[in-house]
VOBA-1610 file (N, C-alpha, C; in pm, whole numbers, padded with zeros to 5 digits, always signed):
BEGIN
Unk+00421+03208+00982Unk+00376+03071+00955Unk+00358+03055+00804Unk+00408+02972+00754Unk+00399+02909+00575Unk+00259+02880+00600Unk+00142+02908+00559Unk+00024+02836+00535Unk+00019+02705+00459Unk+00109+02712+00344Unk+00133+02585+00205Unk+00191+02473+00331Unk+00248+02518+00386Unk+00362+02347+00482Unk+00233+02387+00581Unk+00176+02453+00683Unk+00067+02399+00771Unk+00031+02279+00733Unk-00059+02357+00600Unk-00168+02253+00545Unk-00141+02125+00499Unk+00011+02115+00461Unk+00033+02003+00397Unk+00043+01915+00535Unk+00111+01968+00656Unk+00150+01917+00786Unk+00002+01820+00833Unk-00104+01950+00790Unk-00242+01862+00825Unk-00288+01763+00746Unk-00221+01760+00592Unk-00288+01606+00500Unk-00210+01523+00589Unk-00053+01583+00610Unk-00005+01410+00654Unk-00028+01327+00784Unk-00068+01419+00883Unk-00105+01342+01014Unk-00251+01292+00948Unk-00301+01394+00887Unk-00454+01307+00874Unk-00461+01182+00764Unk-00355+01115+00640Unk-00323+01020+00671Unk-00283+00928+00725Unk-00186+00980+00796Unk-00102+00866+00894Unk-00234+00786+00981Unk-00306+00891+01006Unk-00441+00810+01122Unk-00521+00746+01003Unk-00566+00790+00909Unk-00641+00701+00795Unk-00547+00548+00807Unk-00434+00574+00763Unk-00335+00424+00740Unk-00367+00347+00862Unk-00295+00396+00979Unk-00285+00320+01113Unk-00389+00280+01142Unk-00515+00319+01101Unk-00674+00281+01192Unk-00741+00151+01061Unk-00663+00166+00926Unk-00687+00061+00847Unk-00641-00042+00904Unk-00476-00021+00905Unk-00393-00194+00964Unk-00437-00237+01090Unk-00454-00135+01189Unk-00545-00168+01318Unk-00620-00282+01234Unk-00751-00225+01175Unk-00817-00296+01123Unk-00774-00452+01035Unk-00667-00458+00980Unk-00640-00561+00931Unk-00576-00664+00989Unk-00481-00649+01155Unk-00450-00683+01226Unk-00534-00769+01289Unk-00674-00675+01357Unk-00752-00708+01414Unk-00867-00849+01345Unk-00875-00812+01209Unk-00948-00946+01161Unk-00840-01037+01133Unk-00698-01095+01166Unk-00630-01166+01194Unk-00593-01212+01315Unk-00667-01159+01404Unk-00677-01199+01513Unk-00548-01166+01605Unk-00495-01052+01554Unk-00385-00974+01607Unk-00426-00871+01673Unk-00490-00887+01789Unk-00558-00751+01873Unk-00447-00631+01960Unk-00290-00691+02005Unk-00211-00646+02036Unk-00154-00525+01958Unk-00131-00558+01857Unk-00051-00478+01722Unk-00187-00392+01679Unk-00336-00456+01667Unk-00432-00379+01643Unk-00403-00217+01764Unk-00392-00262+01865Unk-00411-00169+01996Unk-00344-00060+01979Unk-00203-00108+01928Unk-00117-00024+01945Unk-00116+00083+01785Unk-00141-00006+01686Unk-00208+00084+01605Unk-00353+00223+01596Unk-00440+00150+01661Unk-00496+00224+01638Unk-00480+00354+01769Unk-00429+00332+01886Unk-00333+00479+01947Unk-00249+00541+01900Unk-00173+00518+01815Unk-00097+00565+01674Unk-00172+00638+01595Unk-00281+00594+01545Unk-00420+00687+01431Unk-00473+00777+01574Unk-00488+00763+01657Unk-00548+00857+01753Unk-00423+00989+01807Unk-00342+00946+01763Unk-00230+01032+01811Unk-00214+01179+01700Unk-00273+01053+01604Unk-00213+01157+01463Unk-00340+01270+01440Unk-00449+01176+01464Unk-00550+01242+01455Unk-00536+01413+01553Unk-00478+01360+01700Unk-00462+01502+01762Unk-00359+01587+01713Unk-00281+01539+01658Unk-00208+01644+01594Unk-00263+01688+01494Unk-00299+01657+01387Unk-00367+01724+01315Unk-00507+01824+01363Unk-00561+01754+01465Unk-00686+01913+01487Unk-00628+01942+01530Unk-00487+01977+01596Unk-00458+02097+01648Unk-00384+02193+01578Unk-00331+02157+01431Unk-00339+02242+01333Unk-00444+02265+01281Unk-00572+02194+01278Unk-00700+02238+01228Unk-00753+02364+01330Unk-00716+02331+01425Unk-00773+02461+01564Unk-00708+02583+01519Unk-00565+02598+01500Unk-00481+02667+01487Unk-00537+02748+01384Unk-00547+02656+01257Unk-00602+02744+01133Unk-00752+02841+01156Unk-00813+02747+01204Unk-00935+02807+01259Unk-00932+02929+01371Unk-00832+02970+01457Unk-00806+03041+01542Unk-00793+03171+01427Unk-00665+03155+01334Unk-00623+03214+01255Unk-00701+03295+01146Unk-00823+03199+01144Unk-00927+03266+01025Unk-01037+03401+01129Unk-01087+03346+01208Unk-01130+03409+01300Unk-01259+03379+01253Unk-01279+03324+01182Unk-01435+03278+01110Unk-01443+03416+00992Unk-01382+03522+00999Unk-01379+03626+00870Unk-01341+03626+00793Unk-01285+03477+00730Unk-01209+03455+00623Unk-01106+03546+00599Unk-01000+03579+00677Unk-00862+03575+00674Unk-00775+03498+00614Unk-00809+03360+00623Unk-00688+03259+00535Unk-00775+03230+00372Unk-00712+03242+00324Unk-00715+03184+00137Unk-00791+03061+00182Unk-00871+03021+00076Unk-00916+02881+00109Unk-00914+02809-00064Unk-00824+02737-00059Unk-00797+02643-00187Unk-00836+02540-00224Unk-00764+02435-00300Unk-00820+02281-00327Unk-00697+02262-00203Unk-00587+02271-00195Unk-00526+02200-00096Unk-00612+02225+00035Unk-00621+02320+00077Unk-00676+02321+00211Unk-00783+02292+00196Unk-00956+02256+00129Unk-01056+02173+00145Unk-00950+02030+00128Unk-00884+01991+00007Unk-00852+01858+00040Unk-00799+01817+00178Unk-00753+01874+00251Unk-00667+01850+00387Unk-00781+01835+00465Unk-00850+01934+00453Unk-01001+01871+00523Unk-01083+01752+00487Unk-01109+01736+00426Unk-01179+01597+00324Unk-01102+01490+00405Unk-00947+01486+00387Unk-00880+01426+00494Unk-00867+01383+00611Unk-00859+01464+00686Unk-00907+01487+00827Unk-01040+01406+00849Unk-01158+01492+00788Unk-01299+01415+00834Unk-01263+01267+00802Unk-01257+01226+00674Unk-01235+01076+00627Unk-01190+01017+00740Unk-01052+01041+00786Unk-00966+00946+00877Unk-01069+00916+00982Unk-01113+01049+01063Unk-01159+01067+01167Unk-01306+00957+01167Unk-01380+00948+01048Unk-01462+00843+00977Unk-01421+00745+01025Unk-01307+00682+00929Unk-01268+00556+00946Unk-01201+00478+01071Unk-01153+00612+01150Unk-01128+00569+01305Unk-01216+00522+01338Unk-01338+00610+01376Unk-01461+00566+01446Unk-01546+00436+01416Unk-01514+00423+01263Unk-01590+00270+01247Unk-01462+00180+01201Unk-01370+00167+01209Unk-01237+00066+01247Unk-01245+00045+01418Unk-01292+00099+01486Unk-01276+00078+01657Unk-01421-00013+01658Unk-01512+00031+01573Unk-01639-00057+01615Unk-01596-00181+01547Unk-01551-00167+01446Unk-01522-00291+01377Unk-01407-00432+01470Unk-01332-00360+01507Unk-01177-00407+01601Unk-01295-00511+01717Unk-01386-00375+01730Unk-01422-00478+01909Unk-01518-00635+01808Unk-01587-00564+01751Unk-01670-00658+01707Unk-01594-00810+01684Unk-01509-00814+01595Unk-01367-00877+01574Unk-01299-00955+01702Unk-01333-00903+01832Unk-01267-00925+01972Unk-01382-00975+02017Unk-01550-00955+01973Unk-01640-01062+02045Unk-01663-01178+01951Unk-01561-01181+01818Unk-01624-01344+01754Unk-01549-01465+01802Unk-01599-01548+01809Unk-01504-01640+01856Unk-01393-01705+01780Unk-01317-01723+01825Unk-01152-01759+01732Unk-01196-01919+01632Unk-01100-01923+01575Unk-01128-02077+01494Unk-01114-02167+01543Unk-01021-02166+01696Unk-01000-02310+01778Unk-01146-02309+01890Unk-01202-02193+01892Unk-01312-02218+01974Unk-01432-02281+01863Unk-01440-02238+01738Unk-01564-02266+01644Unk-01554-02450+01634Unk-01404-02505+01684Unk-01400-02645+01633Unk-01435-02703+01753
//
């Protein structure tokens, strides 16, 4: 296993879910809840791929520090948590967004 491409494998799913759980989000305060939906199962998708290279690595270390630990691999983490962040409060945000009432109901 390349450790350098793992880790990089884990920044990019753990963007892809950072991105997708934003536009979710930007969708969703446009009142695009469809495209929101399907976005943010897209950020949830990516998200599992990535801990399961996070598991992997972690399998790999054994907790005895076996693997090198760098700026890339804390940044890949920093990553990961962030997305996983912004999932969790982009989904609270989405519903919230889905209980306001639209502009043809406010008139």
């Amino acid at each position: 296993m390349d450790l350098e491409q793992t880790i990089v494998e884990l920044l990019v799913h753990a963007g892809s879910a950072r991105s997708h759980a934003l536009m979710a989000l930007q969708h969703a305060r446009n009142g695009d809840f469809q495209t929101s939906h399907t976005l943010m199962a897209e950020s949830q998708q990516a998200i599992k791929e990535a801990h399961a290279i996070q598991t992997t690595l972690i399998g790999l270390d054994e907790g005895g520090g076996k693997l090198p630990v760098n700026l890339i691999t804390i940044h890949a983490q920093d990553h990961l948590m962030n997305a996983m962040v912004i999932q969790d409060l982009a989904g609270d945000m989405i519903e919230l967004y889905r209980r306001m009432p639209s502009q043809e109901e406010k008139i």
